[in-house]
C-alpha atoms as one frame of an Amber mdcrd trajectory, in Angstrom:
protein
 100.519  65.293  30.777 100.371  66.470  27.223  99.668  63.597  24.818  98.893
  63.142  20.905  97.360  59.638  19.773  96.688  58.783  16.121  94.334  56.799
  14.572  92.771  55.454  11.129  95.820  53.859   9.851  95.841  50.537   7.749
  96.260  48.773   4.476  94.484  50.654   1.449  94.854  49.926  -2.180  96.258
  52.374  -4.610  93.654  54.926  -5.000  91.803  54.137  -2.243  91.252  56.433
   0.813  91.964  57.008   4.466  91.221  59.353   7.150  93.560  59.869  10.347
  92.867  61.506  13.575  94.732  62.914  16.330  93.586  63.081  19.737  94.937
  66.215  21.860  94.643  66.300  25.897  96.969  67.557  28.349  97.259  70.947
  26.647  95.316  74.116  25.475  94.776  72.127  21.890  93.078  75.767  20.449
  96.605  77.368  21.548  98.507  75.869  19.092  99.609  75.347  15.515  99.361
  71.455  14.326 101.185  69.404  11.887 101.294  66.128  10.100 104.299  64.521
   9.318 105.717  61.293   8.058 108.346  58.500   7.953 108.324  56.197   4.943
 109.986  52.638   5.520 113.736  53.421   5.544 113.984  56.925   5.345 114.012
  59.969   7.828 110.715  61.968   8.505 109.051  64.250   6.369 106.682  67.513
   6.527 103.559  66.622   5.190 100.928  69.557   6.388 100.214  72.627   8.801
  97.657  73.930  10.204  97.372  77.495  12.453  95.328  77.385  15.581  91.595
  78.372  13.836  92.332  75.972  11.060  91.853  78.958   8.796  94.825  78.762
   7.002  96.656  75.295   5.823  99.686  74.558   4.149 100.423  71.007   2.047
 103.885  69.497   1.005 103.341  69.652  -3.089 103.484  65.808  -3.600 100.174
  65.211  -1.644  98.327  68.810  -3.146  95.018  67.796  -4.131  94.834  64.772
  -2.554  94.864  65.413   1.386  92.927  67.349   3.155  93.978  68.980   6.913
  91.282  70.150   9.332  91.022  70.345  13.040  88.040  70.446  15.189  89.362
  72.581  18.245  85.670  71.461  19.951  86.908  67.830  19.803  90.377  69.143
  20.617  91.457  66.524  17.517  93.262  67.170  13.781  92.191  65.151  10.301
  94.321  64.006   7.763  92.171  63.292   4.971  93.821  61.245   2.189  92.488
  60.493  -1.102  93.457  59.016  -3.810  96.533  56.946  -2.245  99.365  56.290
  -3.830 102.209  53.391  -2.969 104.568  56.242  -1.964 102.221  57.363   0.689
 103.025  54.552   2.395 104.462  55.652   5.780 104.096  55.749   9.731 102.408
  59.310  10.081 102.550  61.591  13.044 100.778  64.229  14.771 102.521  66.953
  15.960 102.882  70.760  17.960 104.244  72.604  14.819 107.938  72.779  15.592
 107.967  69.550  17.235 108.185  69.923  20.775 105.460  67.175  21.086 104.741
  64.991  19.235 102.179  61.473  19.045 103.639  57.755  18.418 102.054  57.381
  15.127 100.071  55.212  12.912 100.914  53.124  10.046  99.756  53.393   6.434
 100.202  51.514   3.542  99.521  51.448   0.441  99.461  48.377  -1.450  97.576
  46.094  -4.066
């Protein structure tokens, strides 16, 4: 069946950097936008990034602008999150997801902390 597994989650200091990535099967990965999205400890989830089926056009949530980076490689059928220059309010469990959320992976933590 369709599944989404993340990876590359951990502990990172403040300014350090991490790179997630999402595993696609069970599905025509190339056929869909992708998102990123996240839950920081005690609060509901948030949109963090899009990405349209090519990867030719990407969108960011303004509070991580110049500091993540979204890419897919429809070859590996797999999405990137790359994220640079941490900051303690990244700190979250971040998920994969179909844009619009029908599907969507179990998530990996990330936190950022001296």
């Amino acid at each position: 069946q369709a599944q989404l597994v993340e990876s590359g989650g951990g502990l990172v200091h403040p300014g350090g950097s991490l790179r997630l990535s999402c595993a696609a099967s069970g599905f025509i990965f190339s056929n869909y936008a992708m998102s990123w999205v996240r839950q920081p400890p005690g609060k509901g989830l948030e949109w963090v990034s899009d990405i349209n089926k090519d990867g030719s056009n990407t969108a960011l949530v303004g509070s991580v602008q110049g500091r993540f980076t979204i890419s897919r490689d429809n070859t590996k059928n797999t999405m990137y999150l790359q994220m640079n220059s941490l900051k303690p309010e990244d700190t979250a469990v971040y998920y994969c997801a179909k844009k619009g959320g029908s599907l969507r992976g179990q998530g990996t933590q990330v936190t950022v902390s001296s």
